[in-house]
Residue frames relative to the residue before (quaternion, step in Angstrom):
aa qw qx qy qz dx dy dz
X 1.0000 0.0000 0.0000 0.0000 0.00 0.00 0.00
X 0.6878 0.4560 -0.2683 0.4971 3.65 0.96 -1.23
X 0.5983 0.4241 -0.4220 0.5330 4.06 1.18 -0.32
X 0.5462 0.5041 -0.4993 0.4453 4.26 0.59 -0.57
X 0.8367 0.2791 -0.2890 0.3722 3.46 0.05 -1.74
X 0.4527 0.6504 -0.4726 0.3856 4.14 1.11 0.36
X 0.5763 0.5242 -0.2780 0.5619 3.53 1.60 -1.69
X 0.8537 0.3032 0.0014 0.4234 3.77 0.17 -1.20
X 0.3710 0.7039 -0.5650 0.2182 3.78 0.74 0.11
X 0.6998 0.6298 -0.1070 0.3196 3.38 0.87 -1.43
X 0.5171 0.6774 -0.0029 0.5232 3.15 1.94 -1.32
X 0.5720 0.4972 -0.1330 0.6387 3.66 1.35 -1.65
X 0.8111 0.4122 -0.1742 0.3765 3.18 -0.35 -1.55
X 0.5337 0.3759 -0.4609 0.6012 4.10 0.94 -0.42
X 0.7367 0.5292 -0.2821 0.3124 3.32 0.30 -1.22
X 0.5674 0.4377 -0.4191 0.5575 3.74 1.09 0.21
X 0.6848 0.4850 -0.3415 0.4233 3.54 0.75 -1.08
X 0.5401 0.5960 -0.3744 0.4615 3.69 1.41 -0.29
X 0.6432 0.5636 -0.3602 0.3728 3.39 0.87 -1.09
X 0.7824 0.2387 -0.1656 0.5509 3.52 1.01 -1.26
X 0.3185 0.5632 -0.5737 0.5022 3.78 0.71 0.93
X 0.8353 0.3646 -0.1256 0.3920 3.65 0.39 -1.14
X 0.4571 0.5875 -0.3167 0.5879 3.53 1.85 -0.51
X 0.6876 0.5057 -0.2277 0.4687 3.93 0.95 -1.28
X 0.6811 0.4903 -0.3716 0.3969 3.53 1.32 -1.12
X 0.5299 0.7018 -0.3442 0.3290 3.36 1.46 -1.48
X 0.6334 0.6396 -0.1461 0.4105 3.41 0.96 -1.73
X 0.0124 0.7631 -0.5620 -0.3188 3.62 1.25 -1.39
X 0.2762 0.7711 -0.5069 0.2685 3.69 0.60 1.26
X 0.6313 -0.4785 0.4489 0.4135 3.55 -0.94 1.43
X 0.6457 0.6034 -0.4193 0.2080 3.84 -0.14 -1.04
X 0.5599 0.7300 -0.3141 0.2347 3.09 1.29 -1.45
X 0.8210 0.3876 -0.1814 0.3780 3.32 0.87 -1.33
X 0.5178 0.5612 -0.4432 0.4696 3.44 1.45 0.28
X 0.4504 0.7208 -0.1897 0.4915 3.48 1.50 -0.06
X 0.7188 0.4843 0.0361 0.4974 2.45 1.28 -1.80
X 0.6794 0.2153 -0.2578 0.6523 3.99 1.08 0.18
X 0.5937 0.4836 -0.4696 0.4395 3.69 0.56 0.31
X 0.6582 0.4325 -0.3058 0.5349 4.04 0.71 -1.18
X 0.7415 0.3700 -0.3931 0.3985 3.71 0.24 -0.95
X 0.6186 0.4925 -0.4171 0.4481 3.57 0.72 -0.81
X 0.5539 0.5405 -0.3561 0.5236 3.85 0.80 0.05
X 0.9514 0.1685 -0.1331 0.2208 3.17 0.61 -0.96
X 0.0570 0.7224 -0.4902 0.4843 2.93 1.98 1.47
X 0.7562 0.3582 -0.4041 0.3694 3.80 0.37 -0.78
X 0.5080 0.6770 -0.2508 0.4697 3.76 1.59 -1.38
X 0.8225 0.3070 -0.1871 0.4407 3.76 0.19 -1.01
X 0.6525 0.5183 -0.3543 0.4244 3.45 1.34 -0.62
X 0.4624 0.5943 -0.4021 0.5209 3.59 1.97 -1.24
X 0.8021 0.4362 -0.2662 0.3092 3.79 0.00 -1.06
X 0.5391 -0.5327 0.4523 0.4701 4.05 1.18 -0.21
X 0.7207 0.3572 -0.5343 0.2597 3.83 0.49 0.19
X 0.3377 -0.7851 0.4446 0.2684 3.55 -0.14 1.32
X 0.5598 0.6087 -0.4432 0.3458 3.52 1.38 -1.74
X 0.7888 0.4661 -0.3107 0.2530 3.33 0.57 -1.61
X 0.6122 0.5809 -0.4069 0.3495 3.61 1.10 -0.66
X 0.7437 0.3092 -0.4469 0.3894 3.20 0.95 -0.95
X 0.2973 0.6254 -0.6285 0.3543 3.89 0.67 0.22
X 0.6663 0.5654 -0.3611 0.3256 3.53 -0.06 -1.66
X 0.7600 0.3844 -0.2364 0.4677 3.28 0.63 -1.52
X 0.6984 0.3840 -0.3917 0.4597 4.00 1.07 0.30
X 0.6257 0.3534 -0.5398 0.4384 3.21 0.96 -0.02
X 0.5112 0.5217 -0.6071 0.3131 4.03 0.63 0.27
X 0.6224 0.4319 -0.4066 0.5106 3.39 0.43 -1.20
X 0.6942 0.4900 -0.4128 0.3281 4.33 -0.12 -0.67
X 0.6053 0.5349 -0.3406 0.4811 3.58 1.50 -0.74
X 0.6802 0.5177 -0.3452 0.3875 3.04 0.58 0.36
X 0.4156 0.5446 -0.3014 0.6632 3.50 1.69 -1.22
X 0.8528 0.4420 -0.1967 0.1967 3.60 -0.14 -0.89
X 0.3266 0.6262 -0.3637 0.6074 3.11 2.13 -0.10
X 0.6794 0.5491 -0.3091 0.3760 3.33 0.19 -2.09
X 0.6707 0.4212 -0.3733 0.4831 3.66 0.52 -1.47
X 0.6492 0.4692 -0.4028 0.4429 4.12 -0.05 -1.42
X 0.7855 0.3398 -0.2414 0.4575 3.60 0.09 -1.14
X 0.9304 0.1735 -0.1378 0.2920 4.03 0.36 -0.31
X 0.4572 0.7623 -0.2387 0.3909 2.87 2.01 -0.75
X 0.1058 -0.8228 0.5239 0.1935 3.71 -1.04 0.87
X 0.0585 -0.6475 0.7053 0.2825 4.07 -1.02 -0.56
X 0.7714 -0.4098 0.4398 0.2089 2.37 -1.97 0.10
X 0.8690 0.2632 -0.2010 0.3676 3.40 -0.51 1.71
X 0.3366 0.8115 -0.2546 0.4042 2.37 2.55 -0.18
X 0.2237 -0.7436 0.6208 0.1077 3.71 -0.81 0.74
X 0.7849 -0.4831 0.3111 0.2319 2.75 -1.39 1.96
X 0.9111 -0.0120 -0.0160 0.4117 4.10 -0.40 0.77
X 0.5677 0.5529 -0.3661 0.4878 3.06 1.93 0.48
X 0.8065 -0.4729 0.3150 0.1632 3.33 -1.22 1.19
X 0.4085 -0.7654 0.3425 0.3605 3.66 -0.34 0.73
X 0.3445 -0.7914 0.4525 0.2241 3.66 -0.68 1.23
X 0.4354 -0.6058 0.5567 0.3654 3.43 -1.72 0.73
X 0.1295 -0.6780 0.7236 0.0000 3.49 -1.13 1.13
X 0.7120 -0.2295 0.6218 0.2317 2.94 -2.19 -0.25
X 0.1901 -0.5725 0.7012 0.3800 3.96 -1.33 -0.13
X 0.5561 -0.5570 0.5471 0.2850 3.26 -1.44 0.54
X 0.6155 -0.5740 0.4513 0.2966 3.71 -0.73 1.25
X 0.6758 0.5284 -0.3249 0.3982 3.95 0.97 -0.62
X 0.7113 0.3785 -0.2101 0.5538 3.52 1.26 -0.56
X 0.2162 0.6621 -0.6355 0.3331 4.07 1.38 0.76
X 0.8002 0.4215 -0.2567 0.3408 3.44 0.19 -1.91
X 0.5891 0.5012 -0.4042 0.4882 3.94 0.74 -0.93
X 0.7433 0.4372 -0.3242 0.3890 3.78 0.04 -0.95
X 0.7029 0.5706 -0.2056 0.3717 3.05 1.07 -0.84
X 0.4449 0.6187 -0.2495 0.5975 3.41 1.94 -0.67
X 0.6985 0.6208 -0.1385 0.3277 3.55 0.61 -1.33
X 0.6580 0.4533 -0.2999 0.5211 2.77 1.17 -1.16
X 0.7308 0.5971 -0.2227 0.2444 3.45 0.76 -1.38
X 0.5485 0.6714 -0.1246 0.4825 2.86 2.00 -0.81
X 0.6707 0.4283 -0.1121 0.5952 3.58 1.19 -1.68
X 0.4795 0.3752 -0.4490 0.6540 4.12 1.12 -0.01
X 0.7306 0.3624 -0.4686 0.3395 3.31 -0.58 -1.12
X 0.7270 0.3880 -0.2831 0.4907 4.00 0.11 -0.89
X 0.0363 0.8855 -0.1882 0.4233 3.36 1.06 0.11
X 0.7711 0.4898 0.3146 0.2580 2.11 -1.32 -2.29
X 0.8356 0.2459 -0.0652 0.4869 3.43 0.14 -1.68
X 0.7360 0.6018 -0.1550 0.2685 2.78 1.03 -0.12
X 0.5295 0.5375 -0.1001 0.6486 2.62 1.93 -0.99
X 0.5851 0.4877 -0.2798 0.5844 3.75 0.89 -0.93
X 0.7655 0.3253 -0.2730 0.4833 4.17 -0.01 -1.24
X 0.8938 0.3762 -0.1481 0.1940 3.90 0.45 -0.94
X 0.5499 0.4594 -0.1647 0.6779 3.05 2.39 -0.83
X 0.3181 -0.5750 0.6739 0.3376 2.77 -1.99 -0.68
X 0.0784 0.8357 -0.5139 0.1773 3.62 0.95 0.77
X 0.2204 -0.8477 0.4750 0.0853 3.35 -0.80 1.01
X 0.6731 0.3585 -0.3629 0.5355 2.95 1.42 0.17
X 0.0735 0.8594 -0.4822 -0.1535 4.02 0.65 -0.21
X 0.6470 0.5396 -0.3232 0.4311 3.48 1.11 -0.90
X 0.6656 0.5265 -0.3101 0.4284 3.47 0.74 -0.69
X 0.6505 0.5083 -0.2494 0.5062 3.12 0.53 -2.21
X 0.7246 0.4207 -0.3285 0.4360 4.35 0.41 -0.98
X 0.3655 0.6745 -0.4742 0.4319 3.57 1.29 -0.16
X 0.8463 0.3828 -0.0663 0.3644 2.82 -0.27 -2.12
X 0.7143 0.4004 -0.3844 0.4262 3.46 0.72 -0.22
X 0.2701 0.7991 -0.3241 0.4284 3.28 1.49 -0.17
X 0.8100 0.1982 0.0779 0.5464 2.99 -0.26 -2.21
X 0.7443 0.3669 -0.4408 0.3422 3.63 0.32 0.07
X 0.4319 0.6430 -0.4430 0.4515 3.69 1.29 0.46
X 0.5935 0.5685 -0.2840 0.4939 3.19 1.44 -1.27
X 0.8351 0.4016 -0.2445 0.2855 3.48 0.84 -1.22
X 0.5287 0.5441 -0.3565 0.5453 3.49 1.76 -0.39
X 0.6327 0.3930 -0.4315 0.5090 4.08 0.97 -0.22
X 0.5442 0.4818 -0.4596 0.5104 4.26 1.13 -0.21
X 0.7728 0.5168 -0.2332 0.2851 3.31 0.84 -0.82
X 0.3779 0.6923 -0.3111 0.5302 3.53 2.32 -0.54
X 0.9064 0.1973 -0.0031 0.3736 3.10 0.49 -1.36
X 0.5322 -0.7213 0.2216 0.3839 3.31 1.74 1.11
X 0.1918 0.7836 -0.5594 0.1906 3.47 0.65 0.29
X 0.3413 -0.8108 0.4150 0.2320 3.34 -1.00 0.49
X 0.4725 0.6893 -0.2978 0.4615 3.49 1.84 0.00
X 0.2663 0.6417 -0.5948 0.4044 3.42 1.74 -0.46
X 0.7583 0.4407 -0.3789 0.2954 3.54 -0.90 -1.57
X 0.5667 0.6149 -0.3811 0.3944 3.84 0.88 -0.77
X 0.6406 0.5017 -0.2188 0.5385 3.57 1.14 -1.62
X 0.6084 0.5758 -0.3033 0.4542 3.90 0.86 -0.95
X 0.6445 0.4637 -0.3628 0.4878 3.89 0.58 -0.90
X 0.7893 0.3160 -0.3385 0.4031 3.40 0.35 -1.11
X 0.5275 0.4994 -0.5205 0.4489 3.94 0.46 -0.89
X 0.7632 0.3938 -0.3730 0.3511 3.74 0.07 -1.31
X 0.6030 0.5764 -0.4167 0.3612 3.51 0.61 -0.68
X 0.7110 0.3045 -0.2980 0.5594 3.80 0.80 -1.05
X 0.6490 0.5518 -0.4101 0.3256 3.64 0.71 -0.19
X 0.6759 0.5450 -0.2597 0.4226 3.33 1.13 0.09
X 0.7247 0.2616 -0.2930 0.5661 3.33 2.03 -0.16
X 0.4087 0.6470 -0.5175 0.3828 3.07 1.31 1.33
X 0.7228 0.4595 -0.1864 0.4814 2.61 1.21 -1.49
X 0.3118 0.2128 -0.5924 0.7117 4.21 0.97 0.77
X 0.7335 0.1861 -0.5909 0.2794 3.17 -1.77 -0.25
X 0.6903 0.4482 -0.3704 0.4306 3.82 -0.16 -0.77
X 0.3030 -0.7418 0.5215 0.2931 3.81 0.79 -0.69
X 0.1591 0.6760 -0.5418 0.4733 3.38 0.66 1.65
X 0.1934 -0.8877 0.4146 0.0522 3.62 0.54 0.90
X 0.6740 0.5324 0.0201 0.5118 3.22 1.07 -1.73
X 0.5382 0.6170 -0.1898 0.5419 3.29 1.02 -1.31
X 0.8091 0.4745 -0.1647 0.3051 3.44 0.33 -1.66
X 0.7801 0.1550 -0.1721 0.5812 3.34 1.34 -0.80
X 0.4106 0.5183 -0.6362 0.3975 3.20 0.67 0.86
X 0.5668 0.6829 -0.2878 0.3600 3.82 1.18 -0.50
X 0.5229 0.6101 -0.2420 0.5439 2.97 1.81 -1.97
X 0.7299 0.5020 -0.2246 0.4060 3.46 -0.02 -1.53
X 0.8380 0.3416 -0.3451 0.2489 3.82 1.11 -0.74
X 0.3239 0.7840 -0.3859 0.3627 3.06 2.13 -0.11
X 0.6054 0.6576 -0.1542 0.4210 3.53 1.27 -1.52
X 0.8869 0.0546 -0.1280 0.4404 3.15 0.63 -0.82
X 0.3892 0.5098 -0.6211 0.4503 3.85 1.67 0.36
X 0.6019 0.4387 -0.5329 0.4017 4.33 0.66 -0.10
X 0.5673 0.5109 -0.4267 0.4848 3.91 0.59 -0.54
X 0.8066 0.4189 -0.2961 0.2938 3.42 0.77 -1.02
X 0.3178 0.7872 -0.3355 0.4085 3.64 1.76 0.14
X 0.7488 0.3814 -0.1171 0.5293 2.72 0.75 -1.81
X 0.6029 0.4166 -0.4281 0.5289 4.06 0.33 -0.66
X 0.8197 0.1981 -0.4432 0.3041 3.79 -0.19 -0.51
X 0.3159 0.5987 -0.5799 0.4534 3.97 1.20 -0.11
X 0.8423 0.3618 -0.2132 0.3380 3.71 0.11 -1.01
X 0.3649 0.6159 -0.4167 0.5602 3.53 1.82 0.12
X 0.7025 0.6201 -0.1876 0.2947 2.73 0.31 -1.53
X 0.7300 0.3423 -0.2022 0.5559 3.38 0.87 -1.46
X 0.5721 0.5265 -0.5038 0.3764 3.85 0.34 -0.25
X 0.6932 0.3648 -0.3103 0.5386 3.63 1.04 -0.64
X 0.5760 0.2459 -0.6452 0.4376 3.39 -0.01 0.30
X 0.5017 0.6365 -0.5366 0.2348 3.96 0.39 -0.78
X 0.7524 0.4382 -0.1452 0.4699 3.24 0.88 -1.55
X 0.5587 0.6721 -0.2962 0.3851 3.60 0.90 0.39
């Protein structure tokens, strides 16, 4: 027992801070992103110990992004925003599909090269996916977008039969468990969303 929780303490312990990272996102509460630079900065060592390089260096952007992303929740304005009122979940605007979409392809594609020229990563295509689309989704998520959750199903889905293949137990069904509820969470902020335009 004392050699499992030595192999896996580290694993658990992100993997709680995940539970209430994703309980805060559900919520669309400011907290989230203090959450949000403590677990990843943890799990730069966990993903880097395990061969996923893509994912460590994620970790080490979503620490530095949990911060941008405070800045945005706590100061950040759109368009229509009323003087001392909280940033609203919107829609993206139909004009930023094609840019983001470039991006992504761009931030996989380099990626990719990277993982393939500098590691020995055995998965690169995947592992450069997901880091890909989850940059996209922590910058939908800065700026409350409601398509984040779209980017969230798919990263979590492959991130959960990486993390069994790689033998990240903990990891894995916290992932399972977020696929489950970034879809619950679609639907709760669409309906956030609409109560504030109601009240508008």
């Amino acid at each position: 027992m004392q050699e499992f929780l030595a192999a896996h303490w580290l694993d658990m312990f992100t993997t709680v801070l995940g539970l209430l990272y994703i309980w805060l996102e559900y919520r669309a509460h400011i907290a989230v992103w203090l959450v949000g630079i403590i677990m990843p900065a943890m799990d730069i060592y966990l993903y880097y110990s395990h061969g996923l390089y893509g994912d460590a260096g994620m970790a080490a952007y979503y620490t530095i992004a949990g911060v941008y992303g405070y800045a945005v929740w706590k100061f950040g304005k759109k368009h229509g925003q009323k003087e001392g009122e909280e940033l609203p979940i919107t829609h993206m605007r139909r004009s930023l599909y094609l840019p983001t979409l470039l991006a992504f392809l761009a931030i996989w594609a380099v990626t990719y090269y990277v993982l393939i020229t500098w590691t020995n990563s055995t998965v690169p295509l995947m592992d450069s996916f997901t880091n890909a689309l989850s940059f996209v989704g922590l910058w939908a998520l800065a700026r409350k977008y409601v398509e984040q959750w779209i980017c969230w199903i798919i990263v979590d889905l492959i991130c959960t039969y990486l993390y069994i293949m790689k033998g990240i137990p903990f990891k894995a069904f916290l992932y399972g468990l977020y696929v489950v509820i970034a879809v619950m969470g679609y639907f709760k902020w669409k309906k956030m969303m609409k109560s504030v335009e109601c009240k508008v």
